[in-house]
C-alpha positions as CSV (number, residue, x, y, z in Angstrom):
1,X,-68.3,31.7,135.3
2,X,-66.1,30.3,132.6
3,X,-62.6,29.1,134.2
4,X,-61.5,27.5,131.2
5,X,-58.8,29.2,129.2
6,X,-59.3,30.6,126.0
7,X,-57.3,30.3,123.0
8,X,-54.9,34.0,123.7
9,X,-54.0,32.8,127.6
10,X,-53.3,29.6,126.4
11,X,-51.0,30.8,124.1
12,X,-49.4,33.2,126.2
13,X,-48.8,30.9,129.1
14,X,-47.0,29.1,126.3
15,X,-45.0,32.0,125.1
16,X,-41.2,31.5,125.1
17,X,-39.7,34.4,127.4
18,X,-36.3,33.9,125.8
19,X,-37.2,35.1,122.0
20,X,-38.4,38.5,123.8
21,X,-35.6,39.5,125.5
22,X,-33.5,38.9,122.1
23,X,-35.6,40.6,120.3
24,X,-35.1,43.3,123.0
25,X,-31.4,43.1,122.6
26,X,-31.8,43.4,118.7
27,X,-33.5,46.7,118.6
28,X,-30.6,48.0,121.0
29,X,-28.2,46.3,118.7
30,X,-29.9,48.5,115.7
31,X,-30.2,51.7,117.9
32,X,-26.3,51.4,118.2
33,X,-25.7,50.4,114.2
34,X,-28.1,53.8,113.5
35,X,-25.2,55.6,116.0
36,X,-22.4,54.7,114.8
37,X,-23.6,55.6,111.5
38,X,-22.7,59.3,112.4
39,X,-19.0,58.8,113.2
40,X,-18.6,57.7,109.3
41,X,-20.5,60.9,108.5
42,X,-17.5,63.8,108.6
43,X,-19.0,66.7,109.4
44,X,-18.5,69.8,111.2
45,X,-18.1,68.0,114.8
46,X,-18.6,64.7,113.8
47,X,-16.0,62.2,112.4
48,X,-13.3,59.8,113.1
49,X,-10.6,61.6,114.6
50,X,-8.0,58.8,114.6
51,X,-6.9,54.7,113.7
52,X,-8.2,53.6,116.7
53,X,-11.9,55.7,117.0
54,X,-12.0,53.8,113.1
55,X,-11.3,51.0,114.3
56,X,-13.4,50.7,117.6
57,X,-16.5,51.9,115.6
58,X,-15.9,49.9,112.6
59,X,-15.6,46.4,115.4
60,X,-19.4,47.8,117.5
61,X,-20.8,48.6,113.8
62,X,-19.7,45.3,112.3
63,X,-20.4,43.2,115.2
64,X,-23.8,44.8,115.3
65,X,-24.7,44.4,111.5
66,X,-26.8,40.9,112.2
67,X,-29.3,42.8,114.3
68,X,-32.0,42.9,111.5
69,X,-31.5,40.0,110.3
70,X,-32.0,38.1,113.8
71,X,-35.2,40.3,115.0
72,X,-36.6,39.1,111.6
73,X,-36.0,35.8,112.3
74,X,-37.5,36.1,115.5
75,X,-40.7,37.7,114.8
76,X,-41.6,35.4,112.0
77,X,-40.7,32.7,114.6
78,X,-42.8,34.2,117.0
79,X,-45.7,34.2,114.5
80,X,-45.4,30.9,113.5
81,X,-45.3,29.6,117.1
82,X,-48.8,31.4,117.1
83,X,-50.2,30.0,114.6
84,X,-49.4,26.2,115.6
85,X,-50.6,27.0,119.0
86,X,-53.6,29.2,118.6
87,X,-54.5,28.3,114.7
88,X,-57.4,30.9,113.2
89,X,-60.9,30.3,113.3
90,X,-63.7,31.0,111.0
């Protein structure tokens, strides 16, 4: 038997554990842009009823904008750290 890693383990024992839980917390961050969206939408039961609603769902919306932006940033960081440590072979 062959007990010497291959290229995939030894990248995943490499694997930096930090990047996935941010890119966790960016796709809640992007669920939660996505629902605020309907509190700018006035419909029939939907809406901001007063200053403060605005202003409490303008703050989680605003605060929440960079959530693309920094699951982007991840991934292609995530893909670059595996192609340095597992390059492709032809």
């Amino acid at each position: 038997m062959n007990n010497k890693p291959n290229q995939k383990e030894k990248s995943m024992s490499q694997r930096i554990v930090f990047l996935d839980f941010v890119r966790v917390i960016a796709c809640f961050m992007v669920i939660m842009v996505h629902s605020c969206e309907f509190f700018f939408i006035d419909g029939s039961e939907i809406g901001i009823r007063s200053l403060s609603d605005g202003w409490c769902v303008s703050v989680i919306d605003s605060a929440f904008r960079c959530s693309v932006p920094l699951f982007v940033m991840i991934s292609a960081m995530n893909i670059r750290l595996s192609m340095v440590l597992c390059p492709l072979q032809y």
